[in-house]
C-alpha positions as CSV (number, residue, x, y, z in Angstrom):
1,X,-63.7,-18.7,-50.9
2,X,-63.2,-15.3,-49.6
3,X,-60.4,-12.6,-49.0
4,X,-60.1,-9.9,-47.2
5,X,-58.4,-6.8,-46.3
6,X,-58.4,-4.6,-43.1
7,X,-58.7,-0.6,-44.0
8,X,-57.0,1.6,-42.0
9,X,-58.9,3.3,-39.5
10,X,-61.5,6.0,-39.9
11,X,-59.8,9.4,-40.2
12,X,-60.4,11.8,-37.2
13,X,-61.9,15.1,-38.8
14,X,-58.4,16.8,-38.2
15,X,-56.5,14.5,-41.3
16,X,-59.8,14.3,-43.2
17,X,-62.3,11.3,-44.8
18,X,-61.1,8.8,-47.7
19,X,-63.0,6.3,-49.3
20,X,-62.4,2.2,-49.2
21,X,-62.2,1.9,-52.2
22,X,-64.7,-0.6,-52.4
23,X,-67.5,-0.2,-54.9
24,X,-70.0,-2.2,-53.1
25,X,-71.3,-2.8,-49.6
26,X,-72.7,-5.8,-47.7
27,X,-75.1,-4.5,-45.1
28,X,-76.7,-7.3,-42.4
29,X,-78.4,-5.3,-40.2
30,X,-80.6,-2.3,-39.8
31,X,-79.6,-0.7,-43.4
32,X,-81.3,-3.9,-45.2
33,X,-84.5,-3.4,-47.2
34,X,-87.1,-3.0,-45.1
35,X,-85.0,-2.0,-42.2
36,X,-85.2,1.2,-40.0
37,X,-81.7,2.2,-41.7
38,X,-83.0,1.4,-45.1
39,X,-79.8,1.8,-47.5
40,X,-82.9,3.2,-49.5
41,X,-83.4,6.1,-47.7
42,X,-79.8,7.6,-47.8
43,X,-80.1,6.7,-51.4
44,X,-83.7,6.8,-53.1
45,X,-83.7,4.6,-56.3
46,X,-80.9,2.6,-55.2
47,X,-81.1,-1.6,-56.2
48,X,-79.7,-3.7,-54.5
49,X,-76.5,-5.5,-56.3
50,X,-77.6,-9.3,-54.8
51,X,-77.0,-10.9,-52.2
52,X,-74.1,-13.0,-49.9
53,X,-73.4,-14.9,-46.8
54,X,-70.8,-13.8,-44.0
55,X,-69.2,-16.0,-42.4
56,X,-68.2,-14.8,-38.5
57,X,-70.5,-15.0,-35.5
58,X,-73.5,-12.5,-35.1
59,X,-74.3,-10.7,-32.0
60,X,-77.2,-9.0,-30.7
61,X,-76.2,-5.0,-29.6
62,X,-80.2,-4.3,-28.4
63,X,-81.5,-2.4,-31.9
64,X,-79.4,-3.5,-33.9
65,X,-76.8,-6.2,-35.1
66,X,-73.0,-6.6,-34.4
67,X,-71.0,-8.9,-36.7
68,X,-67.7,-10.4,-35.9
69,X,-66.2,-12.1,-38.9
70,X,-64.5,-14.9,-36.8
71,X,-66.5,-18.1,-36.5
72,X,-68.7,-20.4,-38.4
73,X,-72.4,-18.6,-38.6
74,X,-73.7,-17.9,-42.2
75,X,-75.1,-14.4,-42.1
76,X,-77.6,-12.9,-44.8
77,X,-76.0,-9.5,-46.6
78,X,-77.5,-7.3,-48.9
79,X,-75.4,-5.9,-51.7
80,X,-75.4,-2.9,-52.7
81,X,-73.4,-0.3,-55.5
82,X,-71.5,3.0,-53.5
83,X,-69.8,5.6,-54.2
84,X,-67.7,8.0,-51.9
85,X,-70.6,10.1,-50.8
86,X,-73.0,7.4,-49.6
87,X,-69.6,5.3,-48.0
88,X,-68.9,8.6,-45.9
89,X,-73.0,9.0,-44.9
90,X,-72.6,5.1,-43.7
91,X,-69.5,5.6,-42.0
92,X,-71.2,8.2,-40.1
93,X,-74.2,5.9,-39.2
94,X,-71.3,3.5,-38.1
95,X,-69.6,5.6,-35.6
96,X,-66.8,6.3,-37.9
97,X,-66.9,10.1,-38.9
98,X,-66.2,12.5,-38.3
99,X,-65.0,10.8,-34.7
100,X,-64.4,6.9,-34.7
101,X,-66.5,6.2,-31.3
102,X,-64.4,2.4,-31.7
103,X,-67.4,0.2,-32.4
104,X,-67.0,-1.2,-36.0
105,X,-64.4,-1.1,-38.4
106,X,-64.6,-1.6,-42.0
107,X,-63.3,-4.5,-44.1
108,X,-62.5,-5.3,-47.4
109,X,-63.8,-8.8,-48.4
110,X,-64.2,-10.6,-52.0
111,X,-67.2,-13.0,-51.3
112,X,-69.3,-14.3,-54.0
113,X,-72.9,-12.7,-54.5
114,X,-76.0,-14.0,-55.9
115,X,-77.1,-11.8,-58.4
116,X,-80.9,-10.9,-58.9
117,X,-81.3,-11.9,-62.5
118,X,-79.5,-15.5,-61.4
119,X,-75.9,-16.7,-61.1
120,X,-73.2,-15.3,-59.4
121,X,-70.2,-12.9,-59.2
122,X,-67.1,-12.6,-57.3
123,X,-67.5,-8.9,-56.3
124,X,-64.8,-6.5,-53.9
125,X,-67.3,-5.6,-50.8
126,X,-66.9,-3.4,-47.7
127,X,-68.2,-4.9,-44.7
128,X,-68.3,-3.4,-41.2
129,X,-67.4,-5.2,-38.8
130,X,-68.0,-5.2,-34.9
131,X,-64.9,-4.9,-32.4
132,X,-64.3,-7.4,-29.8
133,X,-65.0,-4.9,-27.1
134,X,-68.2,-4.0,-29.0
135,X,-69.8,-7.6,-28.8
136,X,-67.9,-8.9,-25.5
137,X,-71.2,-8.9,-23.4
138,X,-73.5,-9.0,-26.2
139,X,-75.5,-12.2,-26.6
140,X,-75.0,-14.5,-29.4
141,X,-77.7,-14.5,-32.0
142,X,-78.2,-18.3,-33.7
143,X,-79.9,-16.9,-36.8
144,X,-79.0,-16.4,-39.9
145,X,-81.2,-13.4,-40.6
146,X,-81.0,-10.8,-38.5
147,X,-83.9,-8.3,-39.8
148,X,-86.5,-11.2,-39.2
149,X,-84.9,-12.3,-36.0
150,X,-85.4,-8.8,-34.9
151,X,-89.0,-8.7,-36.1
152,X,-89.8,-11.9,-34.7
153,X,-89.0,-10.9,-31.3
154,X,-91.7,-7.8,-31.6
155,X,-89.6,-5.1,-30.6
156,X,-90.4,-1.3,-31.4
157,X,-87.1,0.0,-32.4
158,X,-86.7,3.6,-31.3
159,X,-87.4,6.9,-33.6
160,X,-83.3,6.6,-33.8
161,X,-82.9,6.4,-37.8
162,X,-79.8,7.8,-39.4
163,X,-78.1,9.1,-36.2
164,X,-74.5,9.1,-35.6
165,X,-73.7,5.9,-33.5
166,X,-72.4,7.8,-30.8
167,X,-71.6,4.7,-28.2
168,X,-69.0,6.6,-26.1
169,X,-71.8,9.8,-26.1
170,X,-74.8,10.0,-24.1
171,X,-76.2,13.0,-26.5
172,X,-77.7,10.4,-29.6
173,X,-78.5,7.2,-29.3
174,X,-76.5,4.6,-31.6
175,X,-77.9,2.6,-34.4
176,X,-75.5,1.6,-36.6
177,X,-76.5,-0.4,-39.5
């Protein structure tokens, strides 16, 4: 069993940034371990809090993942501890500061989560979460995994690490995580 809780939209740089609230965060796509996002990398040292299924559909966005959390799909998430600092540095990976481009937004969800050691806890997670207008072409992906559905289909992804997911901008590419 599950709740969850829509947060109000990323501020525009003109009213500021707030934090969630959330003290973890469930990332299914490119900032998994191992990914070219790696959660590691924006925070050296960090361990990963277990691990959870999302329930919703998954889509594929080219380099990385889009995640609608309507549907029936089981999708793999990582868990992970976050404070404000590393919550603003992946809402800017996500195209949501300083400028919401309006490709995700972020949710508040209570999931279950398998912890490392064994067993599990009921823990408050942010999850971001793909528009409709953001996966409305975008092909369905039947897989529960989407880091080894991506490296199964051999692609290269591009030298785009850690950029702003600008979708509206031609001047970066996205790659949201």
């Amino acid at each position: 069993m599950s709740t969850s809780s829509d947060v109000p939209s990323a501020k525009s740089a003109h009213t500021g940034w707030q934090p969630c609230g959330a003290r973890h965060v469930a990332v299914y796509g490119t900032l998994r371990a191992g990914g070219v996002n790696d959660i590691a990398r924006l925070r050296p040292g960090i361990l990963s809090a277990g691990r959870t299924m999302l329930t919703g559909t998954l889509h594929d966005l080219g380099y990385y993942p889009g995640l609608r959390l309507q549907g029936t799909q089981q999708v793999l998430a990582e868990v992970y501890p976050i404070d404000a600092a590393l919550e603003q540095a992946l809402d800017g990976i996500e195209g949501l500061w300083p400028t919401d481009v309006g490709e995700y937004a972020k949710r508040i969800m209570t999931l279950p989560v398998t912890l490392p050691g064994g067993g599990t806890q009921m823990l408050e997670l942010l999850v971001y979460e793909a528009l409709p207008a953001t996966v409305a072409q975008a092909p369905l992906i039947a897989a529960h995994d989407w880091l080894q559905w991506f490296g199964d289909k051999g692609v290269q992804h591009p030298a785009t690490a850690f950029q702003l997911n600008t979708a509206k901008s031609a001047e970066t590419p996205r790659d949201p995580g």
